[in-house]
Structures are given as structure tokens and as C-alpha cells.
C-alpha positions as CSV (number, residue, x, y, z in Angstrom):
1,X,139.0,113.7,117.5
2,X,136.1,110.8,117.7
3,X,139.0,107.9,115.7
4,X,140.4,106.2,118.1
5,X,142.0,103.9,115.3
6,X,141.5,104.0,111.5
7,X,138.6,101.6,110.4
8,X,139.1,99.3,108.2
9,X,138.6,100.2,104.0
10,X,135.8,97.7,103.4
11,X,134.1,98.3,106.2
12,X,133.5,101.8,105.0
13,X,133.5,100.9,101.3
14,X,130.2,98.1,102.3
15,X,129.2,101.2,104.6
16,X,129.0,104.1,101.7
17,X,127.6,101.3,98.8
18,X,124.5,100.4,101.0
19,X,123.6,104.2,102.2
20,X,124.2,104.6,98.0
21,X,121.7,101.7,97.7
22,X,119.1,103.3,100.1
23,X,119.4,106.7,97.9
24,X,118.9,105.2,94.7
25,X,115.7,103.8,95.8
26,X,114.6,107.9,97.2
27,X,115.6,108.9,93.7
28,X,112.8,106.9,91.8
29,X,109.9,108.7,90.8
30,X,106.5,107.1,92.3
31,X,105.6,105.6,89.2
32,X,109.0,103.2,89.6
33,X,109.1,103.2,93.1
34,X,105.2,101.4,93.2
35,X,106.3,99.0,90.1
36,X,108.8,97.6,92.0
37,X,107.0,97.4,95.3
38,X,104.6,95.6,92.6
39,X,106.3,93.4,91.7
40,X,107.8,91.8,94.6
41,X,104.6,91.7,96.4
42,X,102.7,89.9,93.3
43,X,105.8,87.3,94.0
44,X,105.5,86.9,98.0
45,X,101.6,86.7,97.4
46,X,101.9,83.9,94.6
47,X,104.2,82.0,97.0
48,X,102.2,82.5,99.8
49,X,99.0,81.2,97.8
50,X,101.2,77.7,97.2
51,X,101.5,77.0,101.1
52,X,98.1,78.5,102.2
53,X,95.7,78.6,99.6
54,X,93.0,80.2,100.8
55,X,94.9,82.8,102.6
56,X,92.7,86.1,103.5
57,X,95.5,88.9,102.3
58,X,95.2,90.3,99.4
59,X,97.8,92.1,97.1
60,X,97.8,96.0,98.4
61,X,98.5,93.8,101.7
62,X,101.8,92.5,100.4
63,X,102.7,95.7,98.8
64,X,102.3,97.8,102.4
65,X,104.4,95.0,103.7
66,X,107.2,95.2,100.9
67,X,107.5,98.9,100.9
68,X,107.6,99.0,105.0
69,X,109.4,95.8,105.2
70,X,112.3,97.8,103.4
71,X,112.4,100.5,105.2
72,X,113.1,98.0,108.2
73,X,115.4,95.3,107.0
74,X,117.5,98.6,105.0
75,X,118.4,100.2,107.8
76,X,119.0,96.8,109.9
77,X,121.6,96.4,107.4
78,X,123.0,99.6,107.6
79,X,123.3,100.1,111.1
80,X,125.4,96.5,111.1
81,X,127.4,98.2,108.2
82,X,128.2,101.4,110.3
83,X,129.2,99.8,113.6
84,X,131.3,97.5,111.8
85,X,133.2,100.8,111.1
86,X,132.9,103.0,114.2
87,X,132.8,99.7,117.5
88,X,136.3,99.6,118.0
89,X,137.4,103.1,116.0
90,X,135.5,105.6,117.6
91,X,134.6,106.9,121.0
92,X,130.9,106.4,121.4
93,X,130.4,104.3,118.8
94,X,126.7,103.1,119.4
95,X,125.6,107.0,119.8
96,X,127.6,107.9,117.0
97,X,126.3,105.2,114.6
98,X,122.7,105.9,115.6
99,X,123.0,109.4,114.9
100,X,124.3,108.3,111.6
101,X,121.5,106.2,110.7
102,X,119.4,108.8,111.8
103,X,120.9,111.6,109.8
104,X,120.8,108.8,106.6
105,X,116.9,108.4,107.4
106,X,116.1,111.8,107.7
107,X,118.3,112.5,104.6
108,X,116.5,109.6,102.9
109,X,113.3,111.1,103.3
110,X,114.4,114.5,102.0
111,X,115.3,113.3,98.9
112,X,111.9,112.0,98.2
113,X,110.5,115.9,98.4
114,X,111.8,116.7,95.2
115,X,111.0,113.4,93.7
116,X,107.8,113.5,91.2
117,X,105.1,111.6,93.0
118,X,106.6,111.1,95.8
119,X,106.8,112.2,99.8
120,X,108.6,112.0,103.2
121,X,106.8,110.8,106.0
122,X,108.0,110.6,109.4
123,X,106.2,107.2,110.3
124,X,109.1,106.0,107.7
125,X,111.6,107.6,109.7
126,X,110.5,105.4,112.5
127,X,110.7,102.4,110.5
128,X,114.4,103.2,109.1
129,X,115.3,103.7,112.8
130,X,113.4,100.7,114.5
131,X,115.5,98.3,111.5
132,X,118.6,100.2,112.9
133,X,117.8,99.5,116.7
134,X,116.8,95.9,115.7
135,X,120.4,96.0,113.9
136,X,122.5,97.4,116.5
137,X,120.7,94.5,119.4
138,X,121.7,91.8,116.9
139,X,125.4,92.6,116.5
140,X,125.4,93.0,120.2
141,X,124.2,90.4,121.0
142,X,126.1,88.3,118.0
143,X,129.5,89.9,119.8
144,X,128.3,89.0,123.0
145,X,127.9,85.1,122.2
146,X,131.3,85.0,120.5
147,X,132.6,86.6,123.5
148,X,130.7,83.8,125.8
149,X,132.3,81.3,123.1
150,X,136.0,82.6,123.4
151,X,135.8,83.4,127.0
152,X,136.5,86.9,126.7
């Protein structure tokens, strides 16, 4: 048995809504999937054009950046999700929550196969898992200042 002691409900609850929240983005056709990326980039490159006008990107720029940018910032999230549930529940709980995320990605991926339009690539695999690495060093090193703060 990996439990050391039961995890608590939310954690798992915020845990399962965001790997939902990851899915329902696989599930959109490419059609969707690029209006959306659309959008948002339109927005970051408008705002960017306030602060430096004659800026030299242009908007497929700030759409390659949206859609990678997710892939990053996602799984970032996630992985702070999942070791919320498994750093004091489980035995191993940094291998164990990176071989989650890594199972989610891969997963995540999958599901764009049978999507119309769309594809897996393993350069997003990467991504998904360089957000999660980026997300495990930032809650260590968030619990290691609180423990420099407490003393512990």
C-alpha cells in the first residue's frame, strides 16, 4: 500500500477538476482549439502594442506562445495540485506525482488522436512535463522557506 495517510477531499477534488480541465481542452476539435488560441493571442498582442508600439512580433507569434504557454503553466498547476495530495500521504510522493503527470500528459495527448483536426506531438509532452518540474521546484522550494520561517 503507497497511503501512508488518507489525503485530504479537496485536495483531490481541485486535483481531478483541473486534470478534467486539461481534457476538455484535448476534446476540442482544431477548429475550436485554434479560435481560442485566437483569441487570447489577438488580446496579449493588442496589449502588448499599448506598452511597445512598434514591437516586431506578430500575431501567429502570440498564438505559438498561447498554445505552448498552456501546455506549461497547465501542468505547473497540476503538478502543485497532485503533490498537495500525495507529499505527506504517500510513500514516494515526488516520483509518484511525476509519474502522474506524466501518465495525464501522455493521456492528454492521446485524446487528441481521435479528435478531427487534431494531433499528439511529443514536443508537447515535454512542455506538459517541464510545467510539472517547474511546479514541483516551486512548492519545494515554497515548503522549504516556510520551514526556514517556522524553524522547522
Amino acid at each position: 500500500m503507497i497511503w501512508i495517510k488518507k489525503p485530504h477531499f479537496a485536495s483531490i477534488l481541485a486535483t481531478l477538476v483541473w486534470v478534467l480541465f486539461i481534457f476538455s481542452f484535448s476534446f476540442q476539435n482544431a477548429v475550436d482549439s485554434s479560435l481560442a488560441s485566437s483569441r487570447l493571442a489577438t488580446f496579449l498582442l493588442n496589449f502588448t502594442q499599448q506598452f511597445i508600439p512598434n514591437h516586431p512580433f506578430e500575431l501567429h507569434d502570440f498564438v505559438v506562445f498561447v498554445r505552448k504557454g498552456a501546455h506549461f503553466v497547465n501542468f505547473l498547476i497540476l503538478m502543485i495540485c497532485v503533490l498537495s495530495v500525495t507529499i505527506s500521504n504517500v510513500k514516494h510522493p515526488i516520483l509518484i506525482s511525476l509519474l502522474f503527470c506524466l501518465l495525464i500528459a501522455i493521456m492528454d495527448e492521446s485524446i487528441q488522436l481521435f479528435v478531427a483536426g487534431r494531433s499528439a506531438q511529443l514536443s508537447d509532452i515535454v512542455l506538459d512535463m517541464a510545467g510539472a518540474i517547474f511546479g514541483m521546484l516551486l512548492w519545494l522550494g515554497a515548503k522549504k522557506g516556510r520551514d526556514i520561517i517556522h524553524g522547522s
